[in-house]
C-alpha positions in Angstrom: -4.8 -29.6 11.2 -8.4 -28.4 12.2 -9.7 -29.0 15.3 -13.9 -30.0 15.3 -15.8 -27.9 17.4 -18.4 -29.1 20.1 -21.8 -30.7 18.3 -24.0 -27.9 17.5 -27.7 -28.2 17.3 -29.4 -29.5 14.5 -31.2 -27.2 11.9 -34.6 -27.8 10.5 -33.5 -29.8 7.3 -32.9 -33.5 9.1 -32.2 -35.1 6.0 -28.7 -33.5 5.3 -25.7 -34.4 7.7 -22.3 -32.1 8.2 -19.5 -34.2 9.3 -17.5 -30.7 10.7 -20.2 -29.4 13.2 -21.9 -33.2 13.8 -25.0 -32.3 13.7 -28.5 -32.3 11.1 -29.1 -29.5 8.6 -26.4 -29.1 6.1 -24.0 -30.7 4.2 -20.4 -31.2 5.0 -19.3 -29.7 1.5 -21.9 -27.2 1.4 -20.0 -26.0 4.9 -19.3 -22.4 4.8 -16.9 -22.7 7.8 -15.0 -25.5 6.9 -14.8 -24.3 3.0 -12.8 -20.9 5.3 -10.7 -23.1 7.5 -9.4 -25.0 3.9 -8.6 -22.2 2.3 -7.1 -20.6 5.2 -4.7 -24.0 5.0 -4.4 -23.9 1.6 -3.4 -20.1 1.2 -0.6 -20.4 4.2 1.1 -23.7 2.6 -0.3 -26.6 4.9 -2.0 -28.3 2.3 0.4 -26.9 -1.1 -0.1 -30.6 -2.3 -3.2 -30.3 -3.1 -3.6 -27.0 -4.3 -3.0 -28.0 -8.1 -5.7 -30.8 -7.3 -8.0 -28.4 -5.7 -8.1 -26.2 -8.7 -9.1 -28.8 -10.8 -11.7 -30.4 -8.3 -13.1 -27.6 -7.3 -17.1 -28.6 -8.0 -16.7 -32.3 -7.2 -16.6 -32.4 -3.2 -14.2 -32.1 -0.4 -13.4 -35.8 0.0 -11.3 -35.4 -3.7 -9.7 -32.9 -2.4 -7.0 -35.2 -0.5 -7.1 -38.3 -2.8 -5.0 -39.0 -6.0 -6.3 -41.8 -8.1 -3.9 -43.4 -11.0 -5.3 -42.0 -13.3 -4.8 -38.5 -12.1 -0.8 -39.4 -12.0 -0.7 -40.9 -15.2 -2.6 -37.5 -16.9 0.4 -35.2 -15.5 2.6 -37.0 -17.7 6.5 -37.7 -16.2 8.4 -36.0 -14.3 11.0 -33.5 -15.1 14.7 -34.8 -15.0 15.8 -31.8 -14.1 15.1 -29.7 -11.0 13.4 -26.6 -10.8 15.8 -23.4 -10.2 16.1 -22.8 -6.4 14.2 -20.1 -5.3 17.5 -18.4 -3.6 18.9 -17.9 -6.9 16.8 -15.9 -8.3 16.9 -12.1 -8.0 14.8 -10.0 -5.5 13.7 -6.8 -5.4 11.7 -5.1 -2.7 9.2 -2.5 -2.3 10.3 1.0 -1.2 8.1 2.0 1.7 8.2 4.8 4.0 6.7 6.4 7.2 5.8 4.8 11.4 3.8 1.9 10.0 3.6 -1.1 12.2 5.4 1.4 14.8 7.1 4.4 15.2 10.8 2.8 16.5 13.0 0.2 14.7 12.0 -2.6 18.1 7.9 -2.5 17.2 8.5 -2.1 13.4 10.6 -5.6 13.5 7.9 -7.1 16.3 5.3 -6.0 13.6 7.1 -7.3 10.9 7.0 -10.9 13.0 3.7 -10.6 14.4 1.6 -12.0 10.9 -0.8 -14.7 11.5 -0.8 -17.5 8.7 -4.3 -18.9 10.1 -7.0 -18.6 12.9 -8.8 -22.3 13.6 -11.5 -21.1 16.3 -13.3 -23.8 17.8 -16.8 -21.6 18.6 -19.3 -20.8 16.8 -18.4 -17.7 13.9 -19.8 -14.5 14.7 -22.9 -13.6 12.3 -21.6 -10.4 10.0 -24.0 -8.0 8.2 -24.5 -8.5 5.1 -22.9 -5.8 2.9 -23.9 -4.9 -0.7 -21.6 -6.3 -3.4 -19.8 -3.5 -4.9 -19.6 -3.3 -8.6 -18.2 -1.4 -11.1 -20.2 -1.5 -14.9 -20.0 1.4 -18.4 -22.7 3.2 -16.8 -19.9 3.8 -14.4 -17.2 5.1 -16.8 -16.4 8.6 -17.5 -17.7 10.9 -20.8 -15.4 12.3 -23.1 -13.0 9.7 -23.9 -10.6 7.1 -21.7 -9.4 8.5 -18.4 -8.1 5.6 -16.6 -4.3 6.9 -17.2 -5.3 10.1 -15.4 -4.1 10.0 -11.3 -7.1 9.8 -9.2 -7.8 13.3 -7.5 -11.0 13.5 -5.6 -12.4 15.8 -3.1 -13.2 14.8 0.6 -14.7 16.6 3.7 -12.4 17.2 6.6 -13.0 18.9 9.6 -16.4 20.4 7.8 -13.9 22.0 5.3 -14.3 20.7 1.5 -10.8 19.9 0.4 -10.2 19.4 -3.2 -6.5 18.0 -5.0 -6.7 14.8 -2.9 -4.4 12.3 -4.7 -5.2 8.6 -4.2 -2.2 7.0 -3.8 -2.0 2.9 -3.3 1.5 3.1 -3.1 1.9 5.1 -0.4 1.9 3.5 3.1 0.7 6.8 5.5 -2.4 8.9 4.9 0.0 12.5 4.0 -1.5 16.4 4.8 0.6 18.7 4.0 1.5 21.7 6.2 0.0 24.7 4.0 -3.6 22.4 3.7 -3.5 22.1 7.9 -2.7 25.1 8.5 -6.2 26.5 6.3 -8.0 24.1 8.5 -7.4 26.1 11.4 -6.0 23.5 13.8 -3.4 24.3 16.7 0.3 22.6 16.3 -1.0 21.3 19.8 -3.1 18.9 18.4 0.4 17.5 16.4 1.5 14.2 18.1 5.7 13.6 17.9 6.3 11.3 14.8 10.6 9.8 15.5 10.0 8.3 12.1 11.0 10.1 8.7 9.2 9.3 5.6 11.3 7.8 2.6 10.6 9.0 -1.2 10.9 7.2 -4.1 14.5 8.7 -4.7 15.7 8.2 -0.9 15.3 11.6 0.6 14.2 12.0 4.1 11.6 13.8 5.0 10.7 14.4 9.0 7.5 14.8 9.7 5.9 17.8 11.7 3.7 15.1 13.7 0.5 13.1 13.1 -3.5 14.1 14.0 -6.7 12.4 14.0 -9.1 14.3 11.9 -12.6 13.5 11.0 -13.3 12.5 7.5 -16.3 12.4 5.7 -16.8 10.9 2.0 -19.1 10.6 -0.6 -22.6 12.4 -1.9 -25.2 12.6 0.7 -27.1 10.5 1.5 -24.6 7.6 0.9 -21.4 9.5 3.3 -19.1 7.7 5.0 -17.8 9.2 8.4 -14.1 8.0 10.0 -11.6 9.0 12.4 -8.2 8.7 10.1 -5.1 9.5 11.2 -3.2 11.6 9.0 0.9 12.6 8.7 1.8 16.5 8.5 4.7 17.1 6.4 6.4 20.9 5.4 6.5 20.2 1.9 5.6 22.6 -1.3 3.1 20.1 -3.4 0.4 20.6 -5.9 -2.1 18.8 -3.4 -3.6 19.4 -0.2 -3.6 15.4 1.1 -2.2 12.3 -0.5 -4.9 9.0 0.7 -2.7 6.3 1.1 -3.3 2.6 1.8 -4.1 3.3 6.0 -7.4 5.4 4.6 -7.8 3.4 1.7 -8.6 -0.1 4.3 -10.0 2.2 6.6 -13.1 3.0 4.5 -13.0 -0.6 2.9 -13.0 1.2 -0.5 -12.2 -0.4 -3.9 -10.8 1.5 -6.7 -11.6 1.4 -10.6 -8.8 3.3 -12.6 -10.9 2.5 -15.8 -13.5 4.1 -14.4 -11.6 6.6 -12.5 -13.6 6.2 -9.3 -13.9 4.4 -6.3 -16.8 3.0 -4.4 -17.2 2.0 -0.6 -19.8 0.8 1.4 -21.8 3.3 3.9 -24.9 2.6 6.3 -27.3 3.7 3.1 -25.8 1.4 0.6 -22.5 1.6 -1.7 -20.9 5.0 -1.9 -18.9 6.5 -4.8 -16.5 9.3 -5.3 -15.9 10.0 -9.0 -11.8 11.2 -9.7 -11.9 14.5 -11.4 -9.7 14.1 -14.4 -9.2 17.8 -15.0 -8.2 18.9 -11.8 -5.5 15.6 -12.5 -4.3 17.5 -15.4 -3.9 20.8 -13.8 -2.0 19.0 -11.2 0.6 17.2 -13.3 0.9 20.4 -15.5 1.8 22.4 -12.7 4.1 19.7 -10.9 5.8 19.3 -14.2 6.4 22.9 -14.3 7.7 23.6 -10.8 10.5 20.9 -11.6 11.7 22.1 -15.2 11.7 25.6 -13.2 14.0 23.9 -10.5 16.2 22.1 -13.0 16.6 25.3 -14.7 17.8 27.2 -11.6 20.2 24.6 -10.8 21.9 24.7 -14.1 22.1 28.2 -13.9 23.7 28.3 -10.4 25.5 25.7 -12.0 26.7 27.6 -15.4 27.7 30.6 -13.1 30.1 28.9 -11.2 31.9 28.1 -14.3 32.2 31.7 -15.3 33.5 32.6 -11.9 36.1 29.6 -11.9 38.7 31.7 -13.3 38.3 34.7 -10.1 38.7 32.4 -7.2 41.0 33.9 -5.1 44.5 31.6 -4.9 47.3 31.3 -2.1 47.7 33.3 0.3 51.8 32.7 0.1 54.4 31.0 -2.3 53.7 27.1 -2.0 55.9 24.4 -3.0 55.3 20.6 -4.8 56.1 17.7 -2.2 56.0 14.1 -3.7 53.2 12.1 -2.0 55.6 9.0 -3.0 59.0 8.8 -3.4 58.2 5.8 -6.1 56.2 7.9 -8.0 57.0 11.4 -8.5 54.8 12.7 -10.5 51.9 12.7 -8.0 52.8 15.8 -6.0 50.9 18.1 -3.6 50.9 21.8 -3.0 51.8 23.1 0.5 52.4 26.7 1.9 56.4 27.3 2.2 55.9 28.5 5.8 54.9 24.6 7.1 
């Protein structure tokens, strides 16, 4: 299942031994590489025998990792008489998503869906990565004034050198959304609107086409700790309480990792972790008001509604003397109404 790679040179510490790279100056199970490659195997199925081992194995070396004594049999206890349910049978329910990811016609979007790789074995040497700061949330993190964390994260970002505020992080959503009335305050030309053939799907079905997708440039977080991306955002002609919806695309984009409990989320930038605190207030306002505008579109409907009850009784009728035909000669009593003259 893995393939070793060609010896590598030894390191200064003779007196250890790794059995992966064949040469001096570590351990095999204090391998870093080889510890990736296993749980690559172990995460896409290859080795789901020994994944309940694994777990219990975990500090006493690799070479337990593919042995099962007797004793280890015996301590499972028998075996089930029955089968466990198939997993056909059980029920399934997907995930609504919406807008051009993984392509913008149906041909890419199913070549995307395909195109997941389960593992990467590579047989050279892994490319050294800088080392980021761990990011970590602790109470000098949380909000004052009380709990927050069922408050919708709404932050304010930099775009284009323009400070927009009501930006709604949204995990849920699968494209990064601006909304036409917010682009068209940013002064940018329809021009600079790429074609989007894809509509985006609500929670409720609707279809929404979009007016086209830009690049913009994005900056986030407090100086001197600012983060600066090119993300790609759709424009939609919709009525909402806020100026851009940050779905997943931007979210992966700035590698950032989200705290509802402390209603904030934290990133890493060239001058260390950055953090952009949720403004729980401007939340509020934006629930209130979105909770507003529908009761005030429910309450036109039913009044369109209760109108055309009251005007039931003037609708105009026939225009000449109409007769009942039988739609069935076996059963009379269902009849329709036709003009005399046909």
């Amino acid at each position: 299942m893995i393939q070793l790679p060609a010896p590598a040179r030894d390191g200064p510490d003779k007196d250890k031994y790794c059995a992966y790279h064949r040469n001096r100056g570590h351990e095999t199970d204090e391998c870093h590489v080889l510890k990736g490659l296993i749980e690559d195997l172990l995460r896409s199925g290859e080795l789901a025998q020994f994944a309940a081992e694994k777990k219990k194995n975990r500090r006493r070396g690799w070479k337990k990792y593919f042995k099962r004594s007797d004793k280890e049999k015996k301590d499972k206890g028998p075996e089930p008489d029955h089968d466990p349910p198939a997993a056909a049978s059980k029920q399934i329910i997907n995930v609504i998503f919406g807008g051009p990811e993984g392509g913008d016609n149906s041909e890419r979007r199913r070549a995307w869906s395909r195109d997941l790789p389960v593992c990467s074995i590579s047989t050279s040497q892994p490319e050294k990565r800088m080392k980021d700061e761990p990011i970590t949330f602790t109470d000098q993190d949380l909000l004052l004034g009380g709990d927050h964390s069922a408050e919708a994260l709404v932050i304010t970002v930099n775009i284009c050198g323009a400070e927009v505020r009501r930006v709604m992080v949204d995990t849920g959503s699968s494209v990064n959304v601006l909304y036409l009335e917010a682009f068209q305050k940013l002064n940018i030309e329809r021009s600079a609107l790429t074609p989007v053939r894809t509509s985006l799907s609500g929670f409720t079905g609707d279809m929404v086409h979009p007016e086209g997708r830009v690049v913009l440039p994005v900056e986030v977080g407090v100086y001197p700790k600012i983060l600066k991306v090119e993300m790609e955002f759709i424009v939609v002609n919709l009525a909402c309480v806020h100026n851009v919806i940050l779905g997943r695309p931007g979210i992966a984009q700035m590698k950032a990792i989200i705290s509802m409990p402390h209603l904030c989320m934290k990133f890493p930038t060239p001058e260390g972790v950055g953090t952009v605190r949720g403004d729980p207030r401007s939340a509020r306002l934006c629930y209130v008001r979105a909770v507003e505008k529908q009761a005030a579109s429910t309450s036109r409907v039913n009044t369109i509604a209760r109108r055309k009850d009251e005007e039931k009784n003037e609708q105009p009728g026939p225009s000449e003397p109409v007769e009942e035909v039988p739609l069935e000669l076996e059963r009379p009593e269902r009849c329709i109404r036709i003009g005399t003259s046909l």
